[in-house]
C-alpha positions in Angstrom: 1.8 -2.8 22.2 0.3 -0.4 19.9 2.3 1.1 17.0 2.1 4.7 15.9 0.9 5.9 12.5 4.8 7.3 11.7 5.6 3.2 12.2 2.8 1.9 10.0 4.0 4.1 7.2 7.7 6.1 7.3 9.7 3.2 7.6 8.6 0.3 5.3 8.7 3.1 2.6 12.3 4.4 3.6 12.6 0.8 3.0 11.3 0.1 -0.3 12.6 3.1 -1.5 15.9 2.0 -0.7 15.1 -1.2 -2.7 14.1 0.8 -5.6 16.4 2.8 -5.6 19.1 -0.4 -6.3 16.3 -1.2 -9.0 17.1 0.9 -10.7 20.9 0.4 -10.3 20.8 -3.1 -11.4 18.4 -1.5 -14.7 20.9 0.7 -15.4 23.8 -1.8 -15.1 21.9 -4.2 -17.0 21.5 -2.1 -20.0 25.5 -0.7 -20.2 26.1 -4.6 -19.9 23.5 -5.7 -22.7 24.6 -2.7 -24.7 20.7 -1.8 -24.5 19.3 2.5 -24.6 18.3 3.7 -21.5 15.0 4.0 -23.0 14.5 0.3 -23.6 13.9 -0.1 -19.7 13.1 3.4 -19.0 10.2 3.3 -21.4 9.7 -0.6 -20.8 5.7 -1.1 -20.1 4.2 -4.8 -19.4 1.3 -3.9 -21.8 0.7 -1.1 -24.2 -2.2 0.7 -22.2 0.1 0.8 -18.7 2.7 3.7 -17.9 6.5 2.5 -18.4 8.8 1.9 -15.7 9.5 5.7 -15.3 6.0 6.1 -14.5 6.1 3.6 -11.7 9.1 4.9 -10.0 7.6 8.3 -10.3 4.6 7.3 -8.5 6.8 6.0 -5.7 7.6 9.4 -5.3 4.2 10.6 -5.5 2.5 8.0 -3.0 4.8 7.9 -0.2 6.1 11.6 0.0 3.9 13.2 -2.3 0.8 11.6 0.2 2.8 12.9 2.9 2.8 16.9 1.1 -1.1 16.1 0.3 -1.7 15.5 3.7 0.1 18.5 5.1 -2.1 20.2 2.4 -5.4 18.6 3.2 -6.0 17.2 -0.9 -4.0 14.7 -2.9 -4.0 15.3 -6.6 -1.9 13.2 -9.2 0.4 14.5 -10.2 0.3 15.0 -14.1 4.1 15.9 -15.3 5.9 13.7 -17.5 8.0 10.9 -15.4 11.8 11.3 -16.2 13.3 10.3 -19.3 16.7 9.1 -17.3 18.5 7.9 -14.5 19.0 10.8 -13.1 15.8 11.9 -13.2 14.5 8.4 -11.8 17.3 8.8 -8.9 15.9 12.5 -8.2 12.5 11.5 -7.8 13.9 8.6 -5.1 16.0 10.9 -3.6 13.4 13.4 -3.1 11.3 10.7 -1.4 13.9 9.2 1.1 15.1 13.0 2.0 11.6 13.9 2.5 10.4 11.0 4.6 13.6 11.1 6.7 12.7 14.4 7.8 9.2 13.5 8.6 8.9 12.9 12.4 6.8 10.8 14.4 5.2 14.2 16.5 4.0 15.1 13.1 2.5 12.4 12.0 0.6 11.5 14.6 -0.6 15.1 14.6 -2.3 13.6 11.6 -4.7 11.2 12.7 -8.5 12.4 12.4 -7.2 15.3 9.5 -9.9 15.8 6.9 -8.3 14.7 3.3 -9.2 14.4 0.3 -8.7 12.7 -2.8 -9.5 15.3 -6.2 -9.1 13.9 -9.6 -10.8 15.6 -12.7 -15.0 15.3 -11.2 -14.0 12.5 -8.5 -13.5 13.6 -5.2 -13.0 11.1 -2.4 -13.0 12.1 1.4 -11.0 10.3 4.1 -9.1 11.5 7.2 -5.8 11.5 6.6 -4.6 8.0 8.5 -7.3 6.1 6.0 -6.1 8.1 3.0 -2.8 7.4 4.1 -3.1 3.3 4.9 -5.8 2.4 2.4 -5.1 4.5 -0.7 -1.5 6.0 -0.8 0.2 2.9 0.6 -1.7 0.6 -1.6 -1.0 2.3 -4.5 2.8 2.9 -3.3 3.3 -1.0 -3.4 1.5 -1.2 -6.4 3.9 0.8 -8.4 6.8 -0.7 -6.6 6.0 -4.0 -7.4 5.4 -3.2 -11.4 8.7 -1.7 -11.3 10.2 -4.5 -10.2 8.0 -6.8 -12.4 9.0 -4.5 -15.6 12.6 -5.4 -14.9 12.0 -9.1 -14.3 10.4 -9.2 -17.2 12.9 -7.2 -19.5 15.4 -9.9 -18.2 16.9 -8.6 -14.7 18.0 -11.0 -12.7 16.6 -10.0 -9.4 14.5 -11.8 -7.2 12.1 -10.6 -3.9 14.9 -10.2 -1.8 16.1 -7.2 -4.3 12.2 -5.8 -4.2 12.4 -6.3 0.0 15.4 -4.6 0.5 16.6 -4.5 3.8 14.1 -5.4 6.3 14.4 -4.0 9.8 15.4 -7.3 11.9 15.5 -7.6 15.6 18.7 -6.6 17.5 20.6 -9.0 19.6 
């Protein structure tokens, strides 16, 4: 059985969305129960030189739907706007992705495959169709930021663990 681009990508990032999403539920409930600011896990970063946890869920946004618009477009660009200074800003942003992506269909994306693309970024430009840009840069870097989200809360002391980063995984019916 072969599967179709729509099922290599659309769903595991509905998926980890979702997951995110209750992220940053359990960041929020940890700080009104710590009696911590917003801002110390909002603008939490695991080094100085790395973006904050804002920044990460941001780019969730920006690799699973924004990669999606960039594709539609034919160029993905970063996105340079400030990431959001609260929760409700963090829940737009995952919002925005799991609206979008719902409403992407499997017709479309599969109407996709072979699509120049391209990857602009000051000087660099980097060419791929749009299932490559798609598998081996925007879902990369998708998991990357969803994973230092995560890893910015364990270490500001959430207790979560992989099955709060998995979310709910799509299990066989019976």
């Amino acid at each position: 059985m072969t599967i179709s681009l729509y099922d290599a990508v659309i769903p595991t990032q509905l998926q980890i969305i979702a997951a995110v999403r209750e992220l940053v539920d359990e960041a929020k409930a940890h700080c009104q129960e710590k009696g911590m600011a917003p801002d110390e896990i909002i603008g939490a970063r695991l080094i100085e030189d790395m973006q904050p946890f804002s920044y990460q869920v941001k780019c969730c946004r920006e690799h699973s739907l924004g990669a999606i618009e960039a594709v539609r477009e034919g160029v993905f660009t970063p996105s340079l706007a400030a990431p959001p200074t609260d929760w409700a800003g963090l829940y737009e942003k995952l919002d925005e992705a799991k609206a979008g992506l719902e409403a992407v269909t499997e017709a479309e994306m599969e109407g996709f495959i072979g699509q120049h693309m391209e990857f602009r970024f000051k000087d660099a430009v980097m060419p791929f169709t749009a299932e490559n840009f798609l598998l081996s840069f925007a879902q990369p870097n998708f998991y990357f930021h969803a994973t230092t989200a995560y890893d910015l809360l364990r270490e500001n002391g959430l207790r979560i663990g992989k099955r709060d980063f998995l979310g709910m995984p799509r299990m066989k019916k019976i």
